[in-house]
N, C-alpha and C positions, 0 to 999 in steps of 0.2 A: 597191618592186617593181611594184604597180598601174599607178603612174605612168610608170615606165620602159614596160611593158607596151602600154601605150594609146597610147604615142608610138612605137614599133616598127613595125617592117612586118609581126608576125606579127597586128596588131590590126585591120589593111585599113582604118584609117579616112584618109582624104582630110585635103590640109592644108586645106582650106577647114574643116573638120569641128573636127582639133585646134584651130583658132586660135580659137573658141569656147570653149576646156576653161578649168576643169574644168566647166562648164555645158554639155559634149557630151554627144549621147545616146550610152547603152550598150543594144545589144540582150542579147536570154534567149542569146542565141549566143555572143557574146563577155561576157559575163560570167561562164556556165560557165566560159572559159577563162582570167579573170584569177585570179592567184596570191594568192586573198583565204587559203587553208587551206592553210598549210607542211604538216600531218599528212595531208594529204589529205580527201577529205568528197565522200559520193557524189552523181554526175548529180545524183540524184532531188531530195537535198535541197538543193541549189546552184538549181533550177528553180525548189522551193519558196519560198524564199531569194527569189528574183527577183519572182514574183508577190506576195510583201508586201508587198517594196517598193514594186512599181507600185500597189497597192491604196492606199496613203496618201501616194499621188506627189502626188495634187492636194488641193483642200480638198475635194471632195466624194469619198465613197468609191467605190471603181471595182473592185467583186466580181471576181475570176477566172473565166474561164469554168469550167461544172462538169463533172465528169467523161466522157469519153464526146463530151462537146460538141465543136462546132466554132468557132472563134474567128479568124477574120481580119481582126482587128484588132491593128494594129502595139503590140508593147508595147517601152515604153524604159525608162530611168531613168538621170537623168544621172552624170555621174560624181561631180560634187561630193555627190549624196546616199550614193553609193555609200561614198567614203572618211568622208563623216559619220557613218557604221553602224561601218565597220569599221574605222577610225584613231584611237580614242579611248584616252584613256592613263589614268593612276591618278590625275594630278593639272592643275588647270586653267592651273597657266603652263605645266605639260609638254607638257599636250594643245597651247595657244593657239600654242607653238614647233612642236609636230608639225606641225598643220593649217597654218602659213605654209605651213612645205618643202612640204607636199603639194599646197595651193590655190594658192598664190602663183606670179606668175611665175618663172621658175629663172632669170631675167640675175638678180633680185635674190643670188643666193648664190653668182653666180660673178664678183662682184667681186671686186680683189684688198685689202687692209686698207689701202694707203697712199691707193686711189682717195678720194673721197670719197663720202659714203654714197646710194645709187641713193634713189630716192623710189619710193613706193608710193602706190597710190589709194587714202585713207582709205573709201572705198565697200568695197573689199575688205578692208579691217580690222574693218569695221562687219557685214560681209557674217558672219565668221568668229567673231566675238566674240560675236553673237544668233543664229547657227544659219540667218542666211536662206538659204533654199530650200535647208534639205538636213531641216529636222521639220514637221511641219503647223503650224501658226500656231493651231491650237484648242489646240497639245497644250504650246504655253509659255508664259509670263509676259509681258504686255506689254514691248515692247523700245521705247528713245526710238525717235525719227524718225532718219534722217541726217542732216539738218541740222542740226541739236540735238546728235548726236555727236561732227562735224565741226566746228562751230563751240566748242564745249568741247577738242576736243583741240589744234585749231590756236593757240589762246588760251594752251592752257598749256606751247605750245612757243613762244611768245616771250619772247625774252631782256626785260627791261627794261633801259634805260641807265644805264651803272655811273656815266657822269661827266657828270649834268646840263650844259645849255647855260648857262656863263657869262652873266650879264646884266653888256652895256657899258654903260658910265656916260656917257649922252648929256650935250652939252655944248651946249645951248640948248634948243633944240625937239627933243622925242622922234623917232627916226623909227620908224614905224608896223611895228608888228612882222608879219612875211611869215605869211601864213597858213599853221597848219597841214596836210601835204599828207592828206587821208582817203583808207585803204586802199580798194582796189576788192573790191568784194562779192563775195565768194568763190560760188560754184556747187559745191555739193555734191557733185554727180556727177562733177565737174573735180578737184576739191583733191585734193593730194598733201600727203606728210610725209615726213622723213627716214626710212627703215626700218633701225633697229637696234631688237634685241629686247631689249636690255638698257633703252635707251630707255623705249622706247614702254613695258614695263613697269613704269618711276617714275612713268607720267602717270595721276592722280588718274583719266580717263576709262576707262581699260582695268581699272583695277584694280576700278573701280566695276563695268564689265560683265562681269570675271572673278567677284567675288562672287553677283552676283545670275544670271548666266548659266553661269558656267563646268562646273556639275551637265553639261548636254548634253552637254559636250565630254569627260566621264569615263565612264569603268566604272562600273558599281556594285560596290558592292563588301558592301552591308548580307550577304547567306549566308555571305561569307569571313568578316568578323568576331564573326556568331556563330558560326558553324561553321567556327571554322579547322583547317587539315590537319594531320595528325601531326607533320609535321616543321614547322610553322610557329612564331616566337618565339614565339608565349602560344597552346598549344596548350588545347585545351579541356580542363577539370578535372571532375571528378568530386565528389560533397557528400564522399564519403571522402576524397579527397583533397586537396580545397583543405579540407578540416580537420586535417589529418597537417601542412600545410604551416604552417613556423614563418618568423620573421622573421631576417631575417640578423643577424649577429653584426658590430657596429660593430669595425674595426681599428686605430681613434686612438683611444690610451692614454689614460687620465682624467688631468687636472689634480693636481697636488701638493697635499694636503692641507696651509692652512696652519697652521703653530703658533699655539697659543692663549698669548696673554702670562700671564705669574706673574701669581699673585692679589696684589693688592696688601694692606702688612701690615696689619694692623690697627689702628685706632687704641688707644691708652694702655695697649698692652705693656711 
């Protein structure tokens, strides 16, 4: 809905403006008016809301003016950090599929299934999978380079050759076998990949910045599992009551007891 939002004419941003997103600036004005709160959520703290944001928009902190002050200086905060706060899910492939549809370009999702698969900028795969420019860079874990990314992920999308080159059997003097042709050096900033999510999700590189990165792109969720709601599957127990509590009653019948053989007679009866 953000997205739709910000691409509308009720949002007044210029296509010069869009065709930057989601690294457009959002003003304290229109972002009041994006549909971040279904329940609704007042002025005051939607404004609040905005001033955090811009406080930790750069690597140096940038205080809010104080109460009472006057402050004419422009404040923004792009869209991509916007949907970084508020588009995070329970889980880190759930989230890394969210944040495609939401950062990504949308021709990617409006191909038809028989097309063949559009390419995406592995920059913006790299962009979305280490959080750049949507958390301050103090406040996460070193992330590779792009190069370093891009060159790991384009490597483990090549096929290797199923049916080696025959070697002919010369018949006198060898001829001089044709030099191999060497790929041209890929540019980081250039390289694309096939985009399916099913894909890119088997590749040893995503999975690696899913585990060590994909924390950002979730909920927390530590209060809900100590403290879960009444109606939740493992609601919190009490020492009385997780002592009253017995173990279930197994429903697969026991085994047939076998008979014991006749004692054998005795000897010199």
């Amino acid at each position: 809905a953000t997205r739709s939002f910000l691409h509308s004419e009720e949002s007044s941003l210029s296509e010069e403006e869009l065709a930057m997103y989601p690294d457009v600036d959002v003003s304290e004005e229109l972002f009041c008016q994006l549909p971040l709160w279904p329940g609704g959520c007042p002025s005051e703290m939607r404004r609040w809301m905005f001033q955090v944001l811009c406080c930790f928009s750069q690597a140096e902190i940038c205080l809010p003016p104080k109460p009472g002050g006057q402050d004419t200086t422009p404040r923004s905060v792009t869209a991509r950090r916007i949907i970084g706060y508020f588009g995070l899910a329970n889980a880190p492939a759930k989230a890394f599929s969210q944040f495609c549809r939401l950062l990504l370009p949308a021709k990617l999702f409006s191909a038809a299934e028989e097309d063949p698969s559009p390419q995406v900028l592995v920059k913006d795969l790299w962009t979305i999978l280490y959080s750049q420019r949507t958390r301050p860079a103090a406040m996460m874990a070193p992330a590779p380079d792009l190069a370093t990314f891009c060159n790991n992920l384009i490597d483990e999308g090549k096929v290797p050759d199923a049916v080696p080159k025959a070697k002919a059997k010369a018949k006198g003097k060898a001829k001089p076998e044709a030099e191999e042709e060497t790929d041209a050096p890929v540019i980081p900033e250039e390289a694309t990949v096939a985009f399916s999510e099913q894909v890119l999700m088997s590749r040893q590189t995503v999975l690696k910045a899913l585990m060590s990165h994909g924390g950002l792109l979730c909920r927390r969720r530590g209060l809900e599992m100590l403290f879960p709601n009444a109606g939740s599957i493992f609601p919190l127990k009490t020492s009385a009551e997780a002592e009253a509590l017995k173990e279930l009653q197994s429903l697969v019948p026991e085994p047939p007891q076998e008979e014991e053989a006749p004692a054998e007679a005795a000897e010199g009866s």
